[in-house]
C-alpha positions in Angstrom: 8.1 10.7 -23.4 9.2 14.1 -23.8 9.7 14.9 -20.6 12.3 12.0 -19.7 14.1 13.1 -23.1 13.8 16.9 -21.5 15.1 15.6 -18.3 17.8 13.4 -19.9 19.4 16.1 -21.9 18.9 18.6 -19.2 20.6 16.2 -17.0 23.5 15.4 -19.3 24.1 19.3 -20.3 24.2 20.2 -16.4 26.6 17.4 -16.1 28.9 18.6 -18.5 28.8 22.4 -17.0 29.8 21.3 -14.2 33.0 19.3 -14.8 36.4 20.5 -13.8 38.0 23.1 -16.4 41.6 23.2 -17.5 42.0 26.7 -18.1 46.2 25.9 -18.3 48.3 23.6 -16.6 52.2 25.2 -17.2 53.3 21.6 -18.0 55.8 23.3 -20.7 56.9 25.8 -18.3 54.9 29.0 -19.6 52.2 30.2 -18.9 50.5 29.2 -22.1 47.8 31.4 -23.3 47.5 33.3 -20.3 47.7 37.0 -19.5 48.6 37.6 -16.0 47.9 40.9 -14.3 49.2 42.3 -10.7 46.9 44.2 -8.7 48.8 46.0 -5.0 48.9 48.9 -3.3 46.3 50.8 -6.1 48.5 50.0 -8.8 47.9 48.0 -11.8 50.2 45.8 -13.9 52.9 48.6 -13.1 55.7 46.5 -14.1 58.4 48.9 -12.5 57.0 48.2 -9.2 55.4 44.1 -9.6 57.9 42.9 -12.6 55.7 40.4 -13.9 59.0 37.5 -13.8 59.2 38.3 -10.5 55.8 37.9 -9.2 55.0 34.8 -11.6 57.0 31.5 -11.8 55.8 28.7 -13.2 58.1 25.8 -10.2 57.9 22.1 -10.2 54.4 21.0 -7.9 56.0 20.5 -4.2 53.1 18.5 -3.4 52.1 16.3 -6.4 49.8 14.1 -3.9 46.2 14.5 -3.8 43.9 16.8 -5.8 46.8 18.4 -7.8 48.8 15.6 -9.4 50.3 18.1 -12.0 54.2 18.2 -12.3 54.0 21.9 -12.7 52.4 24.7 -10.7 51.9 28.7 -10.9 53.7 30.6 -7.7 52.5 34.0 -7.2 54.4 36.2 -5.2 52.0 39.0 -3.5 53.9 42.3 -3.9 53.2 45.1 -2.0 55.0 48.1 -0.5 59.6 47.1 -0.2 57.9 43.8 -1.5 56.5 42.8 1.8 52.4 41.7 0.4 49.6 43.9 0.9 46.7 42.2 2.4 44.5 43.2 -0.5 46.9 42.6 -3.5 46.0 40.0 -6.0 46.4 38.7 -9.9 44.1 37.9 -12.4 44.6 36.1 -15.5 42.8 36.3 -19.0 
């Protein structure tokens, strides 16, 4: 008996783990409780170079079929040297 409860609960916990996470979903327009950070060309969150309002825009979802059904989705612009992308530039959020 206890190990059908053990494997019940185990079974329900790894179930919940593993569900989809909303971590935000811009819906207002913002970017909620996020802090976004630019990573290109070495430098980081160097606003001069990768203005943050430039790089992140939160734009209606041009395809609001399939998995993403959201109205509103994050664009990120990869900056890089004149603006052109850097293969290895990226953002993180927290």
């Amino acid at each position: 008996m206890k190990k059908c409860l053990f494997f019940i609960a185990m079974a329900f916990v790894s179930i919940n783990f593993l569900s989809a996470q909303v971590v935000a979903d811009f819906e207002d327009g913002t970017t909620g409780p996020l802090t976004l950070h630019v990573q290109g060309c070495g430098d980081y969150d160097n606003d001069a170079i990768h203005p943050v309002d430039e790089t992140f825009m939160v734009i209606d979802n041009p395809d609001a079929s399939g998995l993403n059904t959201s109205t509103k989705v994050l664009k990120f612009i990869r900056r890089g040297t004149d603006n052109g992308g850097m293969p290895w530039g990226g953002f993180w959020a927290n």
